[in-house]
N, C-alpha and C positions, 0 to 999 in steps of 0.2 A: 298089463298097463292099458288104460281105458285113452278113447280120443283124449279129453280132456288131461288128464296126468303126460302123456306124450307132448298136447300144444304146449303149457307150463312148461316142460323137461325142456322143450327143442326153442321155449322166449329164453329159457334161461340161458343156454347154452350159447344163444345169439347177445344177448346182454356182454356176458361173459368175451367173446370173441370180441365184440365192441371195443369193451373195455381194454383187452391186450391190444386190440391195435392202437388206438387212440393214445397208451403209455408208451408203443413203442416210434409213434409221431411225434408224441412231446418229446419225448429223448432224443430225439435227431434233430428235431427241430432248435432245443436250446443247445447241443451242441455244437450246430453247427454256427451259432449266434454268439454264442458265449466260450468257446472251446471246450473241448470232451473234457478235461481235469478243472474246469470251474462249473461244473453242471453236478447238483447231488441226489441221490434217489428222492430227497425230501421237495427238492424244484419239478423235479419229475410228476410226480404225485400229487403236488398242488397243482398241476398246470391243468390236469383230468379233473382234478375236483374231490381226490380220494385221499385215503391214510397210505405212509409209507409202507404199512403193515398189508395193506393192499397188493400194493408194488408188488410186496416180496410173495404174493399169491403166487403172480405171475411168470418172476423175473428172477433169476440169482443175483443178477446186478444191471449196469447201463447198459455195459456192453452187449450183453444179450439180448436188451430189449432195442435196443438199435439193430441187431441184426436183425431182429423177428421181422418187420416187415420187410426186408430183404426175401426171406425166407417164405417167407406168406405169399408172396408174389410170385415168386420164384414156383412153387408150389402150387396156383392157382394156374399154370401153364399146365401142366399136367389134368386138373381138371377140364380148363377148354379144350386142350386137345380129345379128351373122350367123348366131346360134345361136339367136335366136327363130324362134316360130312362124309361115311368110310369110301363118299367116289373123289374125294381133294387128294392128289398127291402127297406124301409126307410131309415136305417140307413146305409145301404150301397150305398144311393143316399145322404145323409148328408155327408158321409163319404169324395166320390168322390167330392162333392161341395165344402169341407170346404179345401182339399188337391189343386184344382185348384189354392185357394188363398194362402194357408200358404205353400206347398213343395216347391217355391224355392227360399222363402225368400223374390224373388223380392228386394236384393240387400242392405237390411234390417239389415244384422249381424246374424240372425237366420239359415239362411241355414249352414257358416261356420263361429261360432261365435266365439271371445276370450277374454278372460278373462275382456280386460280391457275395450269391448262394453257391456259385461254383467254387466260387475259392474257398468258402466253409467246410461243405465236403467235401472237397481234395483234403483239406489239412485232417476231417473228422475219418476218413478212411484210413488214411496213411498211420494213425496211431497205434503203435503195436498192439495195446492190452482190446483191440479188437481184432485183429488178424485169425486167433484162434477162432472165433465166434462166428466168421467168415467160411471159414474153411466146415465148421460144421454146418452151417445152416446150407453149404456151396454141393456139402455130399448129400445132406437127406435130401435135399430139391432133388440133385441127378439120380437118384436111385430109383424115387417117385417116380420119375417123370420115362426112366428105365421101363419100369410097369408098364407105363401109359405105352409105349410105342411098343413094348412086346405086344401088347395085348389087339394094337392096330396091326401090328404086321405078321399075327400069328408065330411068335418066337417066342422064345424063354428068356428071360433074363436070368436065368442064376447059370442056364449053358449054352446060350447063345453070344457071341459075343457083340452083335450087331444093334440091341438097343443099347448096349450100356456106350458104345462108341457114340451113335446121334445123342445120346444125354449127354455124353460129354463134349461132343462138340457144341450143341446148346449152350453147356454152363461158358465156352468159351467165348462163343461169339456176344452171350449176356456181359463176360467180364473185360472181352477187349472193348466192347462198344462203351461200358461204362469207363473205361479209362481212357477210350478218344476222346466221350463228351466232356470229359474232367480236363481232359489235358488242351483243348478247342483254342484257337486263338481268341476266336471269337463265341460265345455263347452261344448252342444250338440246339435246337429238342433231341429230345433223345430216340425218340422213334424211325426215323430216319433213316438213321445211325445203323440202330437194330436191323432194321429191315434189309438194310443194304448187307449188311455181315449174313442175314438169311440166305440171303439171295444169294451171295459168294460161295457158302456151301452149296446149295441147290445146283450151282452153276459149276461144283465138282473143284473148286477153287483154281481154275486157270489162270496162267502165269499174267500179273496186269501187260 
């Protein structure tokens, strides 16, 4: 394959990825506006500007394209971390990786949220027919992301047991901080949040 055939292959490709997130924005977004069971793939679809035939490129249904940027994100933590500096401490190269994706929202309602995007999704979370879709996009992230810290801290992940522990506690402190920021009295960014649960681990979680 010539320069040429590669930059076409790698616009498309980028088109392509565009396009999946942008479906799985609109799907969150009019769910959490209009409730997950009054949102249809065909609202989805007009909202990007494409055919529902499209959609089904992508997506088997809503629910999975709501998780995908979950998932995307989640996932993109594992990339900054093999882009940090190999002299940053673990967790303070976790730290920085996981803030690249979650400080600023990216436009989201987490950076400057209010009341009535938090209470969307709370309600658009809590629905069952995504809970499965959770749980999967919750493992390939940690496995990903398993890689990523074997490969910083010279281990194995398939017989080490020591990355797939920090993946996992990763996906935890991602899912407890998202259920403080949901659960908040008051509306609050979600980085913060994040950071501070980093820091609890790094800090070996001593009794408060």
């Amino acid at each position: 394959m010539g320069a040429e055939d590669r930059e076409r292959s790698g616009l498309r490709e980028r088109k392509k990825q565009e396009t999946r997130l942008a479906l799985s924005w609109a799907a969150i977004r009019l769910a959490v506006e209009r409730g997950f069971d009054n949102v249809r793939v065909e609202d989805i679809a007009a909202e990007v500007g494409v055919s529902p035939r499209t959609f089904n490129n992508y997506f088997a249904g809503k629910g999975e394209a709501i998780a995908a940027r979950h998932l995307e994100r989640a996932r993109q933590i594992s990339v900054e971390l093999r882009a940090r500096p190999e002299s940053e401490p673990l967790w303070e190269a976790i730290t920085n990786a996981a803030m690249a994706r979650f400080a600023l929202g990216q436009g989201t309602g987490e950076d400057q949220p209010d009341r009535q995007w938090v209470d969307g999704v709370r309600l658009m979370v809590s629905e069952p027919a995504l809970q499965g879709e959770f749980v999967r996009a919750n493992a390939t992230a940690e496995a990903e992301l398993a890689t990523a810290i074997a490969e910083r801290t010279g281990t194995d992940p398939a017989r080490d047991l020591y990355p797939r522990l920090v993946a996992g506690a990763v996906g935890v402190a991602i899912a407890a901080s998202i259920e403080h920021w949901l659960n908040a009295e008051e509306p609050t960014p979600m980085a913060p949040v994040l950071r501070d649960a980093f820091q609890q681990f790094a800090n070996g979680l001593p009794v408060p």
